[in-house]
C-alpha positions as CSV (number, residue, x, y, z in Angstrom):
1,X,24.2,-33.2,-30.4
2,X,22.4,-36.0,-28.8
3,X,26.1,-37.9,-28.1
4,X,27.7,-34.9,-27.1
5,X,24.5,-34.1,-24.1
6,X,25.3,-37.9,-22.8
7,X,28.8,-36.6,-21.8
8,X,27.0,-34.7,-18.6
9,X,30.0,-34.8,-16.8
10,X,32.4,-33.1,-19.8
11,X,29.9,-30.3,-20.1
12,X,29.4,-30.0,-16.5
13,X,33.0,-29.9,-15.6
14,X,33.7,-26.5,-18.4
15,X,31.1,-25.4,-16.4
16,X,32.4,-25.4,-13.4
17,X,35.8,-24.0,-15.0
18,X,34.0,-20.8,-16.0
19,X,33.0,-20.1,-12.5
20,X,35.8,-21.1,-10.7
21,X,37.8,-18.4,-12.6
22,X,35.6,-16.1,-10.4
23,X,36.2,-18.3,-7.1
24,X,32.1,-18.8,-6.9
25,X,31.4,-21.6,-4.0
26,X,28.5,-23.4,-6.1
27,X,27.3,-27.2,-6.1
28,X,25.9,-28.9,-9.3
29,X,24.0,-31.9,-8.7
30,X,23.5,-34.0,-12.1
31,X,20.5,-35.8,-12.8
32,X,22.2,-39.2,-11.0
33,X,23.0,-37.1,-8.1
34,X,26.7,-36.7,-8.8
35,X,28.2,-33.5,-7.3
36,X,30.2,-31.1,-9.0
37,X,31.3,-28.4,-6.5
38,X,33.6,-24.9,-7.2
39,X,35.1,-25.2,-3.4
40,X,35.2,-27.6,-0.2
41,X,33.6,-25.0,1.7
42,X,31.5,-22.0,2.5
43,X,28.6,-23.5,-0.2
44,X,25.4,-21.7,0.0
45,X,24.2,-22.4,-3.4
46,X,23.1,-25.5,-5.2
47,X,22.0,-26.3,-8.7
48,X,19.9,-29.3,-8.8
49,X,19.4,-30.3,-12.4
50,X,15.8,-31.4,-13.0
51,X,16.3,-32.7,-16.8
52,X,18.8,-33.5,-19.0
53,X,17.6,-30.8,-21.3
54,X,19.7,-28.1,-19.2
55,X,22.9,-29.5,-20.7
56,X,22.0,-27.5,-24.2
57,X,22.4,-24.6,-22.2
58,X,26.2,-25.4,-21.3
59,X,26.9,-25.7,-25.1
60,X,27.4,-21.9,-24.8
61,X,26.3,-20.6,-22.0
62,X,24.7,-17.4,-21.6
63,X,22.1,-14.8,-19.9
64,X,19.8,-16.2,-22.5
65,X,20.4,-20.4,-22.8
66,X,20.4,-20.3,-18.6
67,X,17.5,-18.0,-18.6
68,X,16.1,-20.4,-20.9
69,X,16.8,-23.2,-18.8
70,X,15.6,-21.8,-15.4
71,X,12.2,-20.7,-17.1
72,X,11.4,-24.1,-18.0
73,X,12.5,-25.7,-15.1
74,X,15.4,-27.7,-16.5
75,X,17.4,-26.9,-12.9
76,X,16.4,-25.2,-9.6
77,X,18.3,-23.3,-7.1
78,X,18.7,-24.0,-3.2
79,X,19.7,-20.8,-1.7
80,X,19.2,-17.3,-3.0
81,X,18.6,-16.8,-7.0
82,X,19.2,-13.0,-6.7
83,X,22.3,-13.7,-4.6
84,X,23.6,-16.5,-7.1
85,X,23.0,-14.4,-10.0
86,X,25.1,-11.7,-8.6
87,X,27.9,-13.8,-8.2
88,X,28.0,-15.3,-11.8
89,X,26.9,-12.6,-13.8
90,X,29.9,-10.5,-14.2
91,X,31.3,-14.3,-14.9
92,X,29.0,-15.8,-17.6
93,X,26.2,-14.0,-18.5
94,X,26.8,-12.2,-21.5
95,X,23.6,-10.1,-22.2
96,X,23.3,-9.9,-26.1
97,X,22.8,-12.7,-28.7
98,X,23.5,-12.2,-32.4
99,X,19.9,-11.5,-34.3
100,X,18.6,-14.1,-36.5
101,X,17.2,-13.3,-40.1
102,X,13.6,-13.4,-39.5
103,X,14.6,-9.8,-36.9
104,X,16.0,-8.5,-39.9
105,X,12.7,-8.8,-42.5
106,X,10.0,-9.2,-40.0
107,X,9.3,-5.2,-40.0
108,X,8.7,-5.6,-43.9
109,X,5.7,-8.2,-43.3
110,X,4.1,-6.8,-40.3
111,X,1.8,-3.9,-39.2
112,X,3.6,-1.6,-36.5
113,X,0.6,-0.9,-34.9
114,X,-0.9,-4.4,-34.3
115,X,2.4,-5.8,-33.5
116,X,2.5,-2.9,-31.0
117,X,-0.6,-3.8,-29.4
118,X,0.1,-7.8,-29.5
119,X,3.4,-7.3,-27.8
120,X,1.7,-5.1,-24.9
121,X,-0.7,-7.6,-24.3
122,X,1.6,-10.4,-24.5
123,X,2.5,-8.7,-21.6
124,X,-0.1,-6.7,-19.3
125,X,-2.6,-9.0,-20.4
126,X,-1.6,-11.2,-17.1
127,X,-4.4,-11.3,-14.5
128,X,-4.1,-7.5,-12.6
129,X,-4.4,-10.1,-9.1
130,X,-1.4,-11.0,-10.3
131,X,0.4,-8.0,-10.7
132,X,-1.1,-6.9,-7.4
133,X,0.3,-9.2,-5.2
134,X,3.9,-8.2,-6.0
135,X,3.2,-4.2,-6.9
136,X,1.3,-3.5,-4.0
137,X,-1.8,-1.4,-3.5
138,X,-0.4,1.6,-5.8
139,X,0.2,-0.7,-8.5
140,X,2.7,1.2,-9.7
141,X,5.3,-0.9,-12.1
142,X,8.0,1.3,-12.6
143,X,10.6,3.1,-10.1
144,X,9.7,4.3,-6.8
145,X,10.9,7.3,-5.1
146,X,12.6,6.1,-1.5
147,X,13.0,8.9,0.7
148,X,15.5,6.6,2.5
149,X,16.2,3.1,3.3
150,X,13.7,2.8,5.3
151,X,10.5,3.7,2.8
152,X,7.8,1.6,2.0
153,X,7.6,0.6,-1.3
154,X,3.5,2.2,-1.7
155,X,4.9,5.5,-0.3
156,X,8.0,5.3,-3.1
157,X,5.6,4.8,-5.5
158,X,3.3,7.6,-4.3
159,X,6.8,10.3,-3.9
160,X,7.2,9.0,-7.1
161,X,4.1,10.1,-8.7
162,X,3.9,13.4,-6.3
163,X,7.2,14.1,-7.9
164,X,5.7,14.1,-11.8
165,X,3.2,16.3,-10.7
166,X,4.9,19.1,-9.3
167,X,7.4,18.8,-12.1
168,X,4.7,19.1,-14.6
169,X,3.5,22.2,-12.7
170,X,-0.1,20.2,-12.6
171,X,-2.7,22.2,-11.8
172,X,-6.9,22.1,-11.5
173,X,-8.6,21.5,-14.4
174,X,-5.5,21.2,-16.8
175,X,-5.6,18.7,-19.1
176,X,-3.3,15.8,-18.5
177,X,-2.3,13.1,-21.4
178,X,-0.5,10.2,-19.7
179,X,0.3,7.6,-22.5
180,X,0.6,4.0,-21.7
181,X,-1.0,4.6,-18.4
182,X,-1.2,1.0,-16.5
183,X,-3.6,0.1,-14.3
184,X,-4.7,3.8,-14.0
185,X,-3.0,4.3,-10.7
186,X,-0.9,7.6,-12.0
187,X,-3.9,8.9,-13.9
188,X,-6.4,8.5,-10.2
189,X,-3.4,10.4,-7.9
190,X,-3.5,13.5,-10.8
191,X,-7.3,13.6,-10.7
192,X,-7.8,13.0,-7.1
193,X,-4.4,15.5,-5.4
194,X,-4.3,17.8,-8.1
195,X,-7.4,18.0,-9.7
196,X,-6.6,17.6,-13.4
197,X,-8.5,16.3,-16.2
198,X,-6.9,13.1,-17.4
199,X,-6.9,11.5,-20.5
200,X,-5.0,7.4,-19.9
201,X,-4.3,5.5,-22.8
202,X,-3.2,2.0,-23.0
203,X,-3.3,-1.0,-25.3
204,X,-4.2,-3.7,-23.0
205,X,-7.4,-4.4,-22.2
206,X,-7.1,-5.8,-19.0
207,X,-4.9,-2.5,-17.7
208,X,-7.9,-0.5,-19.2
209,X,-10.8,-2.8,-17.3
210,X,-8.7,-2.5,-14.2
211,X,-8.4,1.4,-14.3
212,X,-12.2,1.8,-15.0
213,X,-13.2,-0.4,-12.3
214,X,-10.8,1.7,-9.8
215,X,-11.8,5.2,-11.5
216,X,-15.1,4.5,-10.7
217,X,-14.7,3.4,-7.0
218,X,-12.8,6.5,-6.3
219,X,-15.9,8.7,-7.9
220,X,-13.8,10.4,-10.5
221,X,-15.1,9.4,-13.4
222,X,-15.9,12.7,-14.7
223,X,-12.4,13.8,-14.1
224,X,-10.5,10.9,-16.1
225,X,-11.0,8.5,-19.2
226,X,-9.1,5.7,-20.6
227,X,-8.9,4.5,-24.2
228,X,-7.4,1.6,-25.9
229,X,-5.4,3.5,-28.4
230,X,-1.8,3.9,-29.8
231,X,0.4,7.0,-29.6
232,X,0.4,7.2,-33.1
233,X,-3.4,7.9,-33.6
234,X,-3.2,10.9,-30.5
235,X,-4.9,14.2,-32.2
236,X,-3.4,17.7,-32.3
237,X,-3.2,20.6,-29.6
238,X,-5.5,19.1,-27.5
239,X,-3.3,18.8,-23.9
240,X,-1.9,21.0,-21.5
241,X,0.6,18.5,-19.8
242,X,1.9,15.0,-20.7
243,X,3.7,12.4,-19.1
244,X,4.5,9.0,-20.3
245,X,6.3,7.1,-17.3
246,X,7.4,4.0,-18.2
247,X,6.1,3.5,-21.9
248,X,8.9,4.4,-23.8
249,X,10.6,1.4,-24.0
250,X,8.1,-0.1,-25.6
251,X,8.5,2.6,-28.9
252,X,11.9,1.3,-30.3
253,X,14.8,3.5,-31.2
254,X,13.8,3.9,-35.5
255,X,10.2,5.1,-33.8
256,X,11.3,7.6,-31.3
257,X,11.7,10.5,-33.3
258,X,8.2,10.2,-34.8
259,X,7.1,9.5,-31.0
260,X,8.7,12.9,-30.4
261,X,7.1,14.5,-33.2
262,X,3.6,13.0,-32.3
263,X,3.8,14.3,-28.9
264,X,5.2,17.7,-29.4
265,X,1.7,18.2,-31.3
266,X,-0.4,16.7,-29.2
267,X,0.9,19.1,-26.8
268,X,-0.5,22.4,-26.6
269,X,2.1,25.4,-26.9
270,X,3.7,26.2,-23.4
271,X,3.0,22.5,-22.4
272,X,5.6,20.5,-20.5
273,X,6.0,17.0,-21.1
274,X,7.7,14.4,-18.4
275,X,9.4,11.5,-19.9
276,X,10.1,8.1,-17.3
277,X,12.1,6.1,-19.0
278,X,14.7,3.4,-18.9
279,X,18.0,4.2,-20.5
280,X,21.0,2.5,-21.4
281,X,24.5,3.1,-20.8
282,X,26.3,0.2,-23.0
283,X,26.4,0.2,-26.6
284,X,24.7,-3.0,-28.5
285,X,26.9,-4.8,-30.9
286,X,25.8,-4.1,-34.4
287,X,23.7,-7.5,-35.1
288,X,23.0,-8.7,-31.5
289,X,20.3,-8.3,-29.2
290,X,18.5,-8.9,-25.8
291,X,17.1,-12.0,-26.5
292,X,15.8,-12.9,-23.8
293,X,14.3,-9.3,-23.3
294,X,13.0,-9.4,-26.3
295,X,11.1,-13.2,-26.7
296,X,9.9,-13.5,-22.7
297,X,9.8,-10.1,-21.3
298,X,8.8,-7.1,-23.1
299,X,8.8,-8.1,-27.3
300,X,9.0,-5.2,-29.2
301,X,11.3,-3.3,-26.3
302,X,14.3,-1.2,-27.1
303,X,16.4,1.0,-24.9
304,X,17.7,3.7,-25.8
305,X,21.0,6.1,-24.3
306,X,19.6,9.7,-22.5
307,X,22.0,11.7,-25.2
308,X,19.9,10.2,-28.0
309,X,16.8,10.9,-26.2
310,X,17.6,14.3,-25.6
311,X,19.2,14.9,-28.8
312,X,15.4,13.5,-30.9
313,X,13.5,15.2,-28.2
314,X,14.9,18.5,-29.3
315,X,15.4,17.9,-33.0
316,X,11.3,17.4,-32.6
317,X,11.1,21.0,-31.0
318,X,11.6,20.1,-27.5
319,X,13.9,22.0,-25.1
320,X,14.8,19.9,-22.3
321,X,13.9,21.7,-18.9
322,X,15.7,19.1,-16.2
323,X,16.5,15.6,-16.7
324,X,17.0,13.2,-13.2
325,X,18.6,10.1,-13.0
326,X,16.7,7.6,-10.8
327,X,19.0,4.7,-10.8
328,X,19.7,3.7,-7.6
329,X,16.1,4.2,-6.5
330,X,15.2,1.3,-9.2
331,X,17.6,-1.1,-7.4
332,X,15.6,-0.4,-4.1
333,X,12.0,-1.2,-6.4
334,X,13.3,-4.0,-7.6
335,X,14.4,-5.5,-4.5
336,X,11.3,-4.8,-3.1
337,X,9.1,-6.5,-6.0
338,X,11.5,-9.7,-5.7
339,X,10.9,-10.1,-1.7
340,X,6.6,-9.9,-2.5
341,X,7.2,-12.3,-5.7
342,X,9.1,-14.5,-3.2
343,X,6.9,-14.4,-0.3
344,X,3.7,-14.6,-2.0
345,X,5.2,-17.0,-4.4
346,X,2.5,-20.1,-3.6
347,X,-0.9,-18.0,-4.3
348,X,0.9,-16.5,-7.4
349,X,1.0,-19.8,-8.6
350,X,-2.4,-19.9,-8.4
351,X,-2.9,-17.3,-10.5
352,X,-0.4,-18.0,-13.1
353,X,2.0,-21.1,-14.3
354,X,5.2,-21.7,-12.6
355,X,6.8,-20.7,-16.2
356,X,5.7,-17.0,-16.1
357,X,6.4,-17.0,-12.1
358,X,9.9,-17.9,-13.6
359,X,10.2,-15.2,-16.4
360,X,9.3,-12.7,-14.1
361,X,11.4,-13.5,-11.7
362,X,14.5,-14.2,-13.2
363,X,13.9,-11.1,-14.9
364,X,13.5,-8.9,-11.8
365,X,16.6,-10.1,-10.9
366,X,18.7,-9.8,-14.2
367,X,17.6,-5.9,-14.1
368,X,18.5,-5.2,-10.5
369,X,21.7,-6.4,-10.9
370,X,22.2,-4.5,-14.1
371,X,21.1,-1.4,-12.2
372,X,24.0,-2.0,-9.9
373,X,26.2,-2.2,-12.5
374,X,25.4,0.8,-14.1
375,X,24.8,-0.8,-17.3
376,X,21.2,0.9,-17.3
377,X,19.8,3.7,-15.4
378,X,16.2,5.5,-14.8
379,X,15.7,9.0,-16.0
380,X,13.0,11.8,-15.9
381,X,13.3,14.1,-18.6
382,X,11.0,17.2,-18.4
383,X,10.8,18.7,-22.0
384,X,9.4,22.4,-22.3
385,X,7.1,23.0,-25.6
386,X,8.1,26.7,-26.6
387,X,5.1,29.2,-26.5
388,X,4.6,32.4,-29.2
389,X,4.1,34.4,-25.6
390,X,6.9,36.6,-24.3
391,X,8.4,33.8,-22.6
392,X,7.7,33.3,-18.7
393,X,10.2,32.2,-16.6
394,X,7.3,30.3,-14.3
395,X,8.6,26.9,-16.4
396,X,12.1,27.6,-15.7
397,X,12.7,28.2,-11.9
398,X,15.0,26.0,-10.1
399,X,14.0,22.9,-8.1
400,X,16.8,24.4,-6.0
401,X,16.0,28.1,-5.8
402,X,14.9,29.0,-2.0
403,X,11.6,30.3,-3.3
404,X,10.7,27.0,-5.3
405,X,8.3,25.3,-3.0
406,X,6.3,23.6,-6.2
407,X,8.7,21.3,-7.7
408,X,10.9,18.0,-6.5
């Protein structure tokens, strides 16, 4: 290995072969300051190699060894990062990586519930400043609603949250679930606009210090309550509504059924429950994985196609209602949280190390662009719990019927 990495140039140069297949004007500068360029012209992008360490990720290069690379600060990038990963993606970066052998046992040795909790802290348990800076005041980390182009991203994420509610038919006093809630910011606008009870629950501390801190500034403390607590131990019968935007993910595809099942009792009969989630539209090799998804991002994470939701939703007793895809409103998020990261780049770096500023980043970006590409997509499924009643067609008007003034 070692006298294969002295050969910069040799790895360099297949480098450069790779992206010139996809006519990308680029620039390598080696670690002696030789230059390696795609084109004579129209440059905008440079690759300045900071140690000789980023040569391992030419070996085979992929989403996850230049991923790698970037988050430890083996290269940086003049120019744009979102723009230059763009350009090469559809080029290089292959997304999945064959699992190793410790995936395959590590369920056998582990608790699902703690590991559950360690991978949610690995990653909420970042300072809430930082998180603010780039999420703005809602503090809302998953897709906005834009109206148009020219929405702010607090209003999307307020639509956004309006939109939930009048889907859920929320109304004073009704008990509201909303599992993995966040900083508390979806659990405040039910209690505060439409007066429901609400019941958040998280397994991060710091989301759950944050949201009782801003519960209790906003005087509505007797109108909502957050617990550390999994899905799993959630009790019978005891909610009118739920909604779970954004969590889902986190349960794993050979979990979601009993998810399903645990929510469909928690539910009380006639209850609706709104689903936020993240879906796939690419099929996963048999034996390969996100890597990089899975060891800097989100450990633990899994998605999932809509079909398969749907199809587990209702094999748990669910009938789906409406179901909304969101996509193109997550490349719009997205772009917005990469412009804050970007300009409030220096007093994030107060807050955290230049590593996680990197894996966040990076990340951001990887997702727009597979947004663009179709690859994943953003859905809201609104699931109907069936009640022994003579059934009322109240859940089942049209968000397009003239009369429907309650409902996105």
């Amino acid at each position: 290995m070692k006298s294969l990495l002295k050969n910069e140039s040799f790895f360099l140069k297949k480098f450069i072969e790779i992206l010139d297949q996809g006519m990308i004007p680029l620039e390598i500068i080696d670690t002696k300051g030789n230059k390696y360029s795609t084109a004579r012209e129209d440059i905008q992008h440079k690759i300045h190699i900071k140690d000789r360490k980023f040569f391992k990720a030419l070996i085979y290069p992929n989403a996850f060894s230049l991923g790698e690379a970037y988050i430890k600060g083996y290269f940086d990038i003049s120019g744009s990062i979102k723009e230059l990963y763009e350009l090469v993606c559809t080029q290089l970066l292959n997304k999945d990586q064959r699992k190793n052998l410790i995936h395959y046992f590590s369920h056998f040795f582990s608790n699902p519930k703690i590991k559950e909790k360690e991978n949610i802290e690995y990653h909420y348990n970042v300072p809430s400043e930082f998180y603010r800076l780039f999420l703005g005041e809602t503090m809302g980390y998953t897709c906005g609603y834009y109206i148009d182009e020219k929405t702010h991203m607090n209003d999307a994420q307020i639509e956004k949250m309006d939109i939930i509610c009048r889907k859920l038919r929320l109304k004073p006093d009704q008990d509201l679930l909303d599992i993995g809630c966040g900083w508390g910011n979806f659990a405040v606008y039910a209690a505060k606009k439409y007066g429901a009870n609400v019941t958040g629950i998280t397994l991060s501390s710091e989301q759950k210090n944050y949201a009782d801190q801003w519960i209790a500034k906003e005087g509505l403390s007797g109108k909502i309550k957050i617990k550390i607590q999994n899905y799993r131990d959630l009790e019978s019968d005891n909610f009118d509504k739920i909604s779970c935007v954004g969590m889902s993910e986190h349960v794993g595809k050979k979990n979601m059924h009993a998810f399903f099942q645990t929510v469909y009792r928690t539910l009380r009969k006639g209850g609706l429950f709104m689903q936020h989630t993240i879906t796939t539209n690419q099929e996963i090799k048999k034996g390969y994985e996100n890597s990089f998804l899975n060891k800097y991002m989100f450990p633990g994470g899994e998605l999932m196609f809509e079909h398969e939701l749907v199809e587990l939703a209702s094999s748990s007793g669910f009938e789906l209602l409406t179901a909304e895809n969101f996509r193109p409103h997550y490349i719009k998020t997205l772009n917005d949280w990469i412009i804050r990261m970007e300009k409030h780049k220096d007093m994030l770096l107060k807050i955290i190390s230049d590593e996680i500023y990197r894996i966040y980043h990076v990340f951001f970006i990887g997702s727009l662009v597979s947004f663009k590409e179709k690859e994943i997509s953003l859905f809201q499924n609104l699931f109907y719990k069936t009640d022994d009643k003579p059934m009322s067609i109240d859940n089942f008007v049209s968000p397009y019927s003239k009369n429907e003034t309650r409902i996105a």
